[in-house]
N, CA, C and O atoms as a GROMACS GRO file, in nm:
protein
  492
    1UNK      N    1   0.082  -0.118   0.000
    1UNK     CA    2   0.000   0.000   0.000
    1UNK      C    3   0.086   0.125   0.000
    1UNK      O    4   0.072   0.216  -0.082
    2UNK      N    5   0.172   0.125   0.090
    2UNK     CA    6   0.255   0.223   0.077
    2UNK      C    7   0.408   0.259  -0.015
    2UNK      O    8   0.497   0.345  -0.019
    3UNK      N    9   0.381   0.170  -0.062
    3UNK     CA   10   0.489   0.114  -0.195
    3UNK      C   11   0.458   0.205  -0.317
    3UNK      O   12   0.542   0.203  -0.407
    4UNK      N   13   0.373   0.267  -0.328
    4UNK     CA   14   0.320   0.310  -0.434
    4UNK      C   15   0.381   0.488  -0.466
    4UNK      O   16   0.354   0.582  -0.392
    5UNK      N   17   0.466   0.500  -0.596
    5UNK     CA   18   0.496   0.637  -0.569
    5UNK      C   19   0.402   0.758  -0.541
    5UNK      O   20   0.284   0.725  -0.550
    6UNK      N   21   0.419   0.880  -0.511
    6UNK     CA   22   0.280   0.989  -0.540
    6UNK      C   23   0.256   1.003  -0.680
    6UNK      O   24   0.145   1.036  -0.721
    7UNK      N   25   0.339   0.985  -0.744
    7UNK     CA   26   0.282   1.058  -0.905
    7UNK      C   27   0.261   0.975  -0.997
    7UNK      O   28   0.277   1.015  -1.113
    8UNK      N   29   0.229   0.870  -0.980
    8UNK     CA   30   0.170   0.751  -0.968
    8UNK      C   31   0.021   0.755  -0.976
    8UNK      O   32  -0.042   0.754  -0.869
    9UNK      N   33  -0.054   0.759  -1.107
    9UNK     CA   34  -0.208   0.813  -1.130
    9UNK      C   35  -0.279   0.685  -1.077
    9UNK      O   36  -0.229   0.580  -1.120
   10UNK      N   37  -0.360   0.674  -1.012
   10UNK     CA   38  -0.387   0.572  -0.973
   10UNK      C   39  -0.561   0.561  -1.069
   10UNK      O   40  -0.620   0.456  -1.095
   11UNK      N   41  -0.595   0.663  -1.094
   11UNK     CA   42  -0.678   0.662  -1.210
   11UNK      C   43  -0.674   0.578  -1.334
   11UNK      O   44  -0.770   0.527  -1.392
   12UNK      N   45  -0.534   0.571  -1.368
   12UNK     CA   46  -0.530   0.523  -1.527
   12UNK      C   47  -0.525   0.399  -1.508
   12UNK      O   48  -0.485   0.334  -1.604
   13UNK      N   49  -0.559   0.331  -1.394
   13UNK     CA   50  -0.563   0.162  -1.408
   13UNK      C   51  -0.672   0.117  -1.395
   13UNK      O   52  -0.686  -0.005  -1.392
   14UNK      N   53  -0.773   0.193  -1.383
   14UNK     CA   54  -0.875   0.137  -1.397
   14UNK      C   55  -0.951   0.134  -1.548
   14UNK      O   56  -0.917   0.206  -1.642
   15UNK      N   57  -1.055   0.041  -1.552
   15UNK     CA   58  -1.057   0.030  -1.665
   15UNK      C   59  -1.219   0.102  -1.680
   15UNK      O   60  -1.317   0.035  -1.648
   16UNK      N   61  -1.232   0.227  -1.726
   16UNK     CA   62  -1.302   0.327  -1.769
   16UNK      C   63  -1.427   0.273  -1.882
   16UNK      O   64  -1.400   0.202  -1.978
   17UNK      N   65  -1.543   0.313  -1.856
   17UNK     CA   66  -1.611   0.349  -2.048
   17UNK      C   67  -1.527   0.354  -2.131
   17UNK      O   68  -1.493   0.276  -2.221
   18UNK      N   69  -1.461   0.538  -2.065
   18UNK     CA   70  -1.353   0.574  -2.241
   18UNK      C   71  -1.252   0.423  -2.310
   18UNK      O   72  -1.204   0.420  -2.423
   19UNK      N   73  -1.244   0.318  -2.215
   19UNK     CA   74  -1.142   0.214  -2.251
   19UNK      C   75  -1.206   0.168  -2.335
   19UNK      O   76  -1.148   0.144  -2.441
   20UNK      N   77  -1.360   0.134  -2.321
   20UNK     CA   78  -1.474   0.014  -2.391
   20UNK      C   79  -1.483   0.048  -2.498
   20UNK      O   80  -1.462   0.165  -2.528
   21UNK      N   81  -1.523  -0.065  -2.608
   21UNK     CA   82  -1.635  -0.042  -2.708
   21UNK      C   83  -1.748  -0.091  -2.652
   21UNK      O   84  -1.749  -0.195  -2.586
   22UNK      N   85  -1.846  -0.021  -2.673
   22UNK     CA   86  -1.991  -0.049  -2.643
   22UNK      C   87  -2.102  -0.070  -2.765
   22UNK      O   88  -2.202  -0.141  -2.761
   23UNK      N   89  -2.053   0.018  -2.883
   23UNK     CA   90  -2.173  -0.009  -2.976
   23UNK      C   91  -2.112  -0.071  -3.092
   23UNK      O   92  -1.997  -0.083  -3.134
   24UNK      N   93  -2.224  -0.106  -3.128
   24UNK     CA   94  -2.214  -0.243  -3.208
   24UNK      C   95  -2.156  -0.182  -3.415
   24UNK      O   96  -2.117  -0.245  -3.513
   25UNK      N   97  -2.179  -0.054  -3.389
   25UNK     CA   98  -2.061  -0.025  -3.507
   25UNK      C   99  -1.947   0.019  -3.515
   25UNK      O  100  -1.875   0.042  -3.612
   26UNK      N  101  -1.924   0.036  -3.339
   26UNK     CA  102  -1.771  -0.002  -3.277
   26UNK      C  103  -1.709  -0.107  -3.305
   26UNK      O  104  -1.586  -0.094  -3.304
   27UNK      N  105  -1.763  -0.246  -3.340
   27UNK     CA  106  -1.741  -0.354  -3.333
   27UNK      C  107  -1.722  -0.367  -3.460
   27UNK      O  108  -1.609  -0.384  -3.506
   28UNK      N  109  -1.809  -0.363  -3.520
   28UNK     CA  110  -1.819  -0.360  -3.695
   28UNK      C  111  -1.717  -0.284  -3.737
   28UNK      O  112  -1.623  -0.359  -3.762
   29UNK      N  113  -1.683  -0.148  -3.761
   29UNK     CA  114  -1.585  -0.093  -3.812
   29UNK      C  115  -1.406  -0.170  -3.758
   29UNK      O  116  -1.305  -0.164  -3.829
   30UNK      N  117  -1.414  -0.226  -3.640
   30UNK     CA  118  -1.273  -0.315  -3.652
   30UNK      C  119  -1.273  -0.438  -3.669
   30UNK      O  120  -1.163  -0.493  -3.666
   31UNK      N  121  -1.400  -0.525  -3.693
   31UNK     CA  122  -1.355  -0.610  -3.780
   31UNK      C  123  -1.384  -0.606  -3.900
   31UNK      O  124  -1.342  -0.703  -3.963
   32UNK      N  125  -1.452  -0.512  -3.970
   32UNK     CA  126  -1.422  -0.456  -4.092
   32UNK      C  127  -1.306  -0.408  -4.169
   32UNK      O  128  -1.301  -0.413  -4.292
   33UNK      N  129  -1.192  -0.350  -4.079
   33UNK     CA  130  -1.038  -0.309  -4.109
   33UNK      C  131  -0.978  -0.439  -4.126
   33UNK      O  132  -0.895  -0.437  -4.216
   34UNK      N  133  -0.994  -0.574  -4.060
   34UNK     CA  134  -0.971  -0.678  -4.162
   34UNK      C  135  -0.824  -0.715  -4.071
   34UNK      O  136  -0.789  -0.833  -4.064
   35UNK      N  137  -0.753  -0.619  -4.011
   35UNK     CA  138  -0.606  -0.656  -3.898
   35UNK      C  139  -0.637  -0.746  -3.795
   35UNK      O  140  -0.727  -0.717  -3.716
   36UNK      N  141  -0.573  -0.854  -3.786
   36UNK     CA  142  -0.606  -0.901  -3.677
   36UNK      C  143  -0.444  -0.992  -3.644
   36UNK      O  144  -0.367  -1.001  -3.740
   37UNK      N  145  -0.404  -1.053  -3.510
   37UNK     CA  146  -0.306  -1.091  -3.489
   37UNK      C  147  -0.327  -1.214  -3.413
   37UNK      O  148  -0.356  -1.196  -3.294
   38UNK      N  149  -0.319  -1.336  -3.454
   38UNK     CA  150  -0.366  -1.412  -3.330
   38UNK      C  151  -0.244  -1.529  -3.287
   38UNK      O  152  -0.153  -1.564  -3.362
   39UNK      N  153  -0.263  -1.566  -3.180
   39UNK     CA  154  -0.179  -1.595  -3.038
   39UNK      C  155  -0.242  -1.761  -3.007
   39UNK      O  156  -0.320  -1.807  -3.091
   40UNK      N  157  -0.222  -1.810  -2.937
   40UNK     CA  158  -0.241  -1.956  -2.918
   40UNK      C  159  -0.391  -1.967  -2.884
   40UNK      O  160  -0.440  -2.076  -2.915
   41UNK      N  161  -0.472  -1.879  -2.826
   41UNK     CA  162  -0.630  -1.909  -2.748
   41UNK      C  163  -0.668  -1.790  -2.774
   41UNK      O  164  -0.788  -1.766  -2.760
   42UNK      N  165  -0.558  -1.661  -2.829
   42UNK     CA  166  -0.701  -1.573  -2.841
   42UNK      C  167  -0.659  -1.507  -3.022
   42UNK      O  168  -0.579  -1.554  -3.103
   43UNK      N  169  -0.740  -1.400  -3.034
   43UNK     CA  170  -0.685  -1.330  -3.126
   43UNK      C  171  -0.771  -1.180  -3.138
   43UNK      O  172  -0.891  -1.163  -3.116
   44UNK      N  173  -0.683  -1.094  -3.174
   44UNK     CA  174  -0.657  -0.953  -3.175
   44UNK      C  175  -0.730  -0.875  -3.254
   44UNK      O  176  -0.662  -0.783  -3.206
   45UNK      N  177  -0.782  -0.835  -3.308
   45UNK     CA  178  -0.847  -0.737  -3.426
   45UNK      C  179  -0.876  -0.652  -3.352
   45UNK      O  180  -0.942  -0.646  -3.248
   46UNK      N  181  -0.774  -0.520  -3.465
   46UNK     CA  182  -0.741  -0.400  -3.406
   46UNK      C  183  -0.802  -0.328  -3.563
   46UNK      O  184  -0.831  -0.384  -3.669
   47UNK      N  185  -0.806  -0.164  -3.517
   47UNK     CA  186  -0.757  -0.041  -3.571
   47UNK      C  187  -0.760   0.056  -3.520
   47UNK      O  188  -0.806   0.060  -3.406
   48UNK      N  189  -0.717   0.157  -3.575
   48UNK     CA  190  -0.648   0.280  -3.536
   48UNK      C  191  -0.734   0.365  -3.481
   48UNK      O  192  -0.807   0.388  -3.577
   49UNK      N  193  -0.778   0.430  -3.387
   49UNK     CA  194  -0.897   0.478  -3.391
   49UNK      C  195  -0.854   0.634  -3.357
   49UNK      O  196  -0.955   0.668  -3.295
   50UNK      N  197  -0.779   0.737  -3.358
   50UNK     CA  198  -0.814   0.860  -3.370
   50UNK      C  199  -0.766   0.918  -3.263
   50UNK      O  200  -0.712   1.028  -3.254
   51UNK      N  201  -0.786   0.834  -3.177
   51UNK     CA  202  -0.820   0.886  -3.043
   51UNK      C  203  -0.676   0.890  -2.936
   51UNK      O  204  -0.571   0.831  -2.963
   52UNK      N  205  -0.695   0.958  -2.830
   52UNK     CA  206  -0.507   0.951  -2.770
   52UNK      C  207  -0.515   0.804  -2.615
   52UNK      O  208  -0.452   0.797  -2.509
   53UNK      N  209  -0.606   0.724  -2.670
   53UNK     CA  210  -0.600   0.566  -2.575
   53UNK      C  211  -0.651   0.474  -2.655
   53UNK      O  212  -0.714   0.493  -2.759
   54UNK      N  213  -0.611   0.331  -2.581
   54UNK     CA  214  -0.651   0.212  -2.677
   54UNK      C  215  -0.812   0.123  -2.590
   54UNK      O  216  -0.818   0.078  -2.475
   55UNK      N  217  -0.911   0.123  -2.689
   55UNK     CA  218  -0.982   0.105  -2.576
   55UNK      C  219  -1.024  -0.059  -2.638
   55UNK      O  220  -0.960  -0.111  -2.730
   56UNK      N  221  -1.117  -0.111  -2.585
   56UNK     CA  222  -1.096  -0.295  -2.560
   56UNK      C  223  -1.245  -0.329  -2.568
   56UNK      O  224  -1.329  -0.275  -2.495
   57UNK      N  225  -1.277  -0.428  -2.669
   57UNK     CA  226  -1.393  -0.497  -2.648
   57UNK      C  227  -1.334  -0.666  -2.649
   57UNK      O  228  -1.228  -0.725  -2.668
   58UNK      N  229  -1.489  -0.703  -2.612
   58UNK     CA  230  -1.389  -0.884  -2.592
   58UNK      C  231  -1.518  -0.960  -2.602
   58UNK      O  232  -1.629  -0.942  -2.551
   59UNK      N  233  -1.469  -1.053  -2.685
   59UNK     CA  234  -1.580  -1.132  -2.765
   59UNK      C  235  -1.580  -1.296  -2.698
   59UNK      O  236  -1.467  -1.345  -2.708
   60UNK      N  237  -1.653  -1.364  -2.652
   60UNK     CA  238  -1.543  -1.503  -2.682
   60UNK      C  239  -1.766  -1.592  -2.662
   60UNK      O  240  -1.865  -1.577  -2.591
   61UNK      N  241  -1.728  -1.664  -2.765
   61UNK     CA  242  -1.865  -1.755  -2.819
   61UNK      C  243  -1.886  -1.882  -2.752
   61UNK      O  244  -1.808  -1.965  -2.705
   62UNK      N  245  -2.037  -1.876  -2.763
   62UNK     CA  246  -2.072  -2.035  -2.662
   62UNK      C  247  -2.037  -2.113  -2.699
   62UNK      O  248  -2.044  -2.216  -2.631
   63UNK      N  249  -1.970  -2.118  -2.847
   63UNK     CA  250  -1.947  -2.245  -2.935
   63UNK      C  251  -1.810  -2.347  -2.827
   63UNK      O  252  -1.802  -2.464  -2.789
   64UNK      N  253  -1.709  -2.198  -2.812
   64UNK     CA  254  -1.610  -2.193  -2.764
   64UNK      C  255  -1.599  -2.267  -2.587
   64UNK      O  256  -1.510  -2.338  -2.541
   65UNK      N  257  -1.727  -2.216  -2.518
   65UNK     CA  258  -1.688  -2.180  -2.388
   65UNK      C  259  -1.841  -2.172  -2.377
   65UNK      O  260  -1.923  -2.082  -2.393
   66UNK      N  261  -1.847  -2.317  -2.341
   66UNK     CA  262  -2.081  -2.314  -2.316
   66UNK      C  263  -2.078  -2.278  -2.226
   66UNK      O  264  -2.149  -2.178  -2.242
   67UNK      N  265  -2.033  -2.275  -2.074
   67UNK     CA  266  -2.090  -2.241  -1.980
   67UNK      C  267  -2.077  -2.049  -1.960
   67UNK      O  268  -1.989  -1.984  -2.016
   68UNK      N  269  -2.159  -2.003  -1.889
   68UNK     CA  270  -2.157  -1.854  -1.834
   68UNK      C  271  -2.049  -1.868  -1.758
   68UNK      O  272  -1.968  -1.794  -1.814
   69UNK      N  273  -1.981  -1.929  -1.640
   69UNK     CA  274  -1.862  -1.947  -1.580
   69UNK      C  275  -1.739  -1.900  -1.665
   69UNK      O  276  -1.671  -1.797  -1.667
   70UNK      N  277  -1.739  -2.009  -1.728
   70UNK     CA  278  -1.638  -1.973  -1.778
   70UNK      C  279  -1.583  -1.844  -1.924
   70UNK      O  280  -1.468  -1.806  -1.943
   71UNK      N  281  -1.692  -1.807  -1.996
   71UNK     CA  282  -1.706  -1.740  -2.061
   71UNK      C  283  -1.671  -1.555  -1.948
   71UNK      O  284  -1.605  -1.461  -1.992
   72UNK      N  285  -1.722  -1.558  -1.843
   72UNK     CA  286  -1.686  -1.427  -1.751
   72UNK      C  287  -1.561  -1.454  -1.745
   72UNK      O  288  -1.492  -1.370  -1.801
   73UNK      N  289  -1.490  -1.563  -1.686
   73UNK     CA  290  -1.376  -1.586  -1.629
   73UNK      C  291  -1.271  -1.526  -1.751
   73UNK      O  292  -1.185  -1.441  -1.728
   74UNK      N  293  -1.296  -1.585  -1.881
   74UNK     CA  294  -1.201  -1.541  -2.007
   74UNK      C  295  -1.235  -1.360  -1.976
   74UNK      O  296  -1.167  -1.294  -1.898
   75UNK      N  297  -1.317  -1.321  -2.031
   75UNK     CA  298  -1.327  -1.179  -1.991
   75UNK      C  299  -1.280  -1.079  -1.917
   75UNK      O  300  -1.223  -0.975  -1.950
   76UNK      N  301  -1.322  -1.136  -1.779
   76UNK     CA  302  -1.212  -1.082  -1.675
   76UNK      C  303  -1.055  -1.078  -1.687
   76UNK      O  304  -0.981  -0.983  -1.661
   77UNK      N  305  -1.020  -1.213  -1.735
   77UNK     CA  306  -0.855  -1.237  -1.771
   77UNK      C  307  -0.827  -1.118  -1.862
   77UNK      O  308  -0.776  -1.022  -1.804
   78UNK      N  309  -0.847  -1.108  -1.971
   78UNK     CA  310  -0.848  -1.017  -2.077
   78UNK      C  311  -0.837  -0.864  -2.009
   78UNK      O  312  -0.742  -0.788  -1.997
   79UNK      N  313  -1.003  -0.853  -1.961
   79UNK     CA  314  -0.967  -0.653  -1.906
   79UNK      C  315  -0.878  -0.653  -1.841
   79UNK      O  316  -0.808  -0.552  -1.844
   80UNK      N  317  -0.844  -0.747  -1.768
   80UNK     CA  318  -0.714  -0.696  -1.659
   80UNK      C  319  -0.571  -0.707  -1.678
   80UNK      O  320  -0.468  -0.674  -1.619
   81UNK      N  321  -0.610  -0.778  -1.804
   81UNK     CA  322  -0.499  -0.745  -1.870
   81UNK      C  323  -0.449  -0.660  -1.982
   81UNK      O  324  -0.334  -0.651  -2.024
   82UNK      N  325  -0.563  -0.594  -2.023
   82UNK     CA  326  -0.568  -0.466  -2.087
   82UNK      C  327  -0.551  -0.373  -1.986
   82UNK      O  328  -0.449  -0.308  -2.007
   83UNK      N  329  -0.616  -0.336  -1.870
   83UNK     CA  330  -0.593  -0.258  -1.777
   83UNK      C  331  -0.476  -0.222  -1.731
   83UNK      O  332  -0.442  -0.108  -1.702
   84UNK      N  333  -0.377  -0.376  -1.720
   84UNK     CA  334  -0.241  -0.354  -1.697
   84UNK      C  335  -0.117  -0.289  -1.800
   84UNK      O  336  -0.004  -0.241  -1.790
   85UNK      N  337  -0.191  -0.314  -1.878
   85UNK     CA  338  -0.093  -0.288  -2.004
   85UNK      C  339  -0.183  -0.147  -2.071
   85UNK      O  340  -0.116  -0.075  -2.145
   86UNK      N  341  -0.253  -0.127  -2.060
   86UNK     CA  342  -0.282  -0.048  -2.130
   86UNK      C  343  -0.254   0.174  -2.147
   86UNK      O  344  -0.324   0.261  -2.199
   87UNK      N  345  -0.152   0.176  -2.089
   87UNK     CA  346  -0.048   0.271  -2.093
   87UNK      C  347   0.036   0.253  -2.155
   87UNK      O  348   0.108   0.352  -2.163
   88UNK      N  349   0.066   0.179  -2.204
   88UNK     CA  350   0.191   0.138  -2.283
   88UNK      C  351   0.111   0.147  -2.442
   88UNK      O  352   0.166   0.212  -2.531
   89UNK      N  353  -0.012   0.080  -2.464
   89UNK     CA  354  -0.071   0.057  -2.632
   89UNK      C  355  -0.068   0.160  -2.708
   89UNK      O  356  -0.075   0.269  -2.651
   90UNK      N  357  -0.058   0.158  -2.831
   90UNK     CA  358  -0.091   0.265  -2.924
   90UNK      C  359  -0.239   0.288  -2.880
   90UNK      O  360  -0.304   0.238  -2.788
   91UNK      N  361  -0.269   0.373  -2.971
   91UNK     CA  362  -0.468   0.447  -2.951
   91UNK      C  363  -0.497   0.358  -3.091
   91UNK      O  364  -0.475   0.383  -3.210
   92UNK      N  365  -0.566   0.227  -3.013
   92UNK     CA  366  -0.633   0.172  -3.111
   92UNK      C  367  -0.742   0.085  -3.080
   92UNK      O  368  -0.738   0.049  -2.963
   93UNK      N  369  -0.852   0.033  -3.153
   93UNK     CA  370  -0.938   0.034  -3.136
   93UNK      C  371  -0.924  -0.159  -3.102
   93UNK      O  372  -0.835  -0.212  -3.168
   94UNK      N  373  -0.965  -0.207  -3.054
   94UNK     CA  374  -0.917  -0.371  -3.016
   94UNK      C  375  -1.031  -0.411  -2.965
   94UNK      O  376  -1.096  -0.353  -2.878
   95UNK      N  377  -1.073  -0.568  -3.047
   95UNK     CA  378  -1.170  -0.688  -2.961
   95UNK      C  379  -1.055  -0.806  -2.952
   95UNK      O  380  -0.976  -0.836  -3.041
   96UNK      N  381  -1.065  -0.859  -2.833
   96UNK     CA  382  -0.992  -0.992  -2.801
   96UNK      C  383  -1.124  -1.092  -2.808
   96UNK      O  384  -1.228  -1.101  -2.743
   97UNK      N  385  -1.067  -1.163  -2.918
   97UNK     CA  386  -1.184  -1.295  -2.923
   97UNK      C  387  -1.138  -1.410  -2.923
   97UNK      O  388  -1.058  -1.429  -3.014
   98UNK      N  389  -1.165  -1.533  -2.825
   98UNK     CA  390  -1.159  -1.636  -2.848
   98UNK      C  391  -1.151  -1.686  -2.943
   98UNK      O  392  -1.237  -1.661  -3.028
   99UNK      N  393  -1.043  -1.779  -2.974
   99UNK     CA  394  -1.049  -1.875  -3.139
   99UNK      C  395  -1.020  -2.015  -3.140
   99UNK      O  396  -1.035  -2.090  -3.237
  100UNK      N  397  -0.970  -2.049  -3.010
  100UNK     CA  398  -1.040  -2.200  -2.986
  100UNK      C  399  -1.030  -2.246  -2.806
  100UNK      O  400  -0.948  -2.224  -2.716
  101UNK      N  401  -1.129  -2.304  -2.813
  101UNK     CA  402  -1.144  -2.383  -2.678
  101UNK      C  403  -1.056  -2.348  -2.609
  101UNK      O  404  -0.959  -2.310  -2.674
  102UNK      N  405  -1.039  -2.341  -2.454
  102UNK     CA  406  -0.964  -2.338  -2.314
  102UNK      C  407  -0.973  -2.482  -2.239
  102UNK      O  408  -1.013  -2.487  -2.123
  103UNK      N  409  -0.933  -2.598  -2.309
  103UNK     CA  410  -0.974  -2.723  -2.250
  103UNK      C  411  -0.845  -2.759  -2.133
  103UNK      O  412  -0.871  -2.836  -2.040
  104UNK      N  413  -0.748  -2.716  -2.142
  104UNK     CA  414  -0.635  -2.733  -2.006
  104UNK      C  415  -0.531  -2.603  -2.048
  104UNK      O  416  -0.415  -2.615  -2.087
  105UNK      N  417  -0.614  -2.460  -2.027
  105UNK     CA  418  -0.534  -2.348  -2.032
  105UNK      C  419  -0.559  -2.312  -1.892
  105UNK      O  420  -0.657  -2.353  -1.829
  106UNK      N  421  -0.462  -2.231  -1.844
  106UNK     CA  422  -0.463  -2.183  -1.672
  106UNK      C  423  -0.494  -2.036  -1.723
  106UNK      O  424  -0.469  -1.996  -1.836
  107UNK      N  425  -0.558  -1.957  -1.614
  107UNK     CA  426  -0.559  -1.851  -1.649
  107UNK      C  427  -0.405  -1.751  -1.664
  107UNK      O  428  -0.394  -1.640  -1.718
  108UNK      N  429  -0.296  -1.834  -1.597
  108UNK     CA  430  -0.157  -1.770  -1.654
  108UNK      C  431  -0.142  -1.784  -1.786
  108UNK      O  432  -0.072  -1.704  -1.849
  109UNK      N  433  -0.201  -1.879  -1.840
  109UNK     CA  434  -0.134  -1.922  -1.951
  109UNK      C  435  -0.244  -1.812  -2.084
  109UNK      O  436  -0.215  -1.760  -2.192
  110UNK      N  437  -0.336  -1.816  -2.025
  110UNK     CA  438  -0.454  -1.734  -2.147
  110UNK      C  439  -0.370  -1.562  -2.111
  110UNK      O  440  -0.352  -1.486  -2.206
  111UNK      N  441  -0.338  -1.530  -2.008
  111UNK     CA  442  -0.257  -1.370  -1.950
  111UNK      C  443  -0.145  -1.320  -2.036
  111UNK      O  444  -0.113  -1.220  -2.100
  112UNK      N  445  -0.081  -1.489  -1.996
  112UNK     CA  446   0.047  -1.458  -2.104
  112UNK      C  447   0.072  -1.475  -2.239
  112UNK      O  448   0.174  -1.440  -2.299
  113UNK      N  449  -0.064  -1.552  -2.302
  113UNK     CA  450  -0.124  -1.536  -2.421
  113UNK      C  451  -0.194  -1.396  -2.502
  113UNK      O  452  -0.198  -1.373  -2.623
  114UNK      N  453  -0.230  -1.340  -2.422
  114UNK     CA  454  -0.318  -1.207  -2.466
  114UNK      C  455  -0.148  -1.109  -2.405
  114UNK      O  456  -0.086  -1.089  -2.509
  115UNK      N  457  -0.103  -1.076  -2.340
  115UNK     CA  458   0.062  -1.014  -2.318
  115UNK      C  459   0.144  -1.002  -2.434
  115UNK      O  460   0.190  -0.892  -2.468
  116UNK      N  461   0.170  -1.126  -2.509
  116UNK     CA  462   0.221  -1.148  -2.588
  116UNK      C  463   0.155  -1.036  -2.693
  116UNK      O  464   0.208  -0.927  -2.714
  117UNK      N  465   0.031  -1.082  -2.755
  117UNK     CA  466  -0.062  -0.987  -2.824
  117UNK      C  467  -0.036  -0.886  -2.854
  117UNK      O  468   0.002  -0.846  -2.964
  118UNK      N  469  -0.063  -0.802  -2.712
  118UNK     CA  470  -0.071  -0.689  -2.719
  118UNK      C  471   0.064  -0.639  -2.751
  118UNK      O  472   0.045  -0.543  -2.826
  119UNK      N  473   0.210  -0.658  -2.731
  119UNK     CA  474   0.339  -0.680  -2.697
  119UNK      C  475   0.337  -0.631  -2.886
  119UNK      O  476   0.360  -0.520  -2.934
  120UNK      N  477   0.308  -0.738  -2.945
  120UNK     CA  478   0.323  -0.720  -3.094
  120UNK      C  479   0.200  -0.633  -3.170
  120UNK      O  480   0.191  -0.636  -3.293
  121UNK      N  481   0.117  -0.564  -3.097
  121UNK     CA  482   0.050  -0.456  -3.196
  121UNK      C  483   0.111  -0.362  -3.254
  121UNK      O  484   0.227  -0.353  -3.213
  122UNK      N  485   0.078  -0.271  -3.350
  122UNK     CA  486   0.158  -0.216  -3.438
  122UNK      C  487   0.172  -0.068  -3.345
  122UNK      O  488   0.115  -0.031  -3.242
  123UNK      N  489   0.259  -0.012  -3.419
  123UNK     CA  490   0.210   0.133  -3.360
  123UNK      C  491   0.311   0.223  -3.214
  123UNK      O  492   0.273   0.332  -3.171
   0.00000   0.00000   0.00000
């Protein structure tokens, strides 16, 4: 607790609206740009969006991940790991979507899967 410097925003780690996509031609216009980067369990589709932060939507399908359990659990992994990293990203527009099954992934292993990711976006 006290480890923490003063100038040290303690604001910018949380993960905001301004971070989200919320509407659904938010969604459409980046996977319409057609970029995408993908990683062992997830994958990336990005673009550029204008703006001076990178903000995060996250997709992942029942096909993938039937139960509600586990479908939050991927989610959560993801924002918080956008949250952590996300001072460092270019200002771009990003959905992390599932692209196959989590049948013996740990949640270290999906963290340091989406790390990687982000690690190699452009920009």
């Amino acid at each position: 607790m006290g480890d923490q410097s003063p100038d040290v925003d303690q604001a910018d780690h949380h993960f905001r609206d301004a971070y989200r996509l919320r509407k659904t031609d938010e969604y459409s216009s980046v996977f319409a740009f057609k970029r995408a980067i993908k990683g062992r369990y997830l994958i990336v589709h990005f673009r550029p969006n204008g703006g001076d932060t990178a903000r995060l939507g996250v997709v992942v399908a029942k096909k993938l991940a039937r139960r509600a359990v586990e479908r939050n659990r991927i989610k959560r992994v993801v924002r918080e790991g956008f949250r952590l990293q996300r001072g460092t990203l270019p200002a771009l527009d990003m959905i992390v979507r599932l692209h196959r099954p989590l049948k013996d992934a740990t949640r270290t292993s999906v963290h340091e899967d989406l790390s990687g990711l982000l690690r190699r976006l452009p920009g």
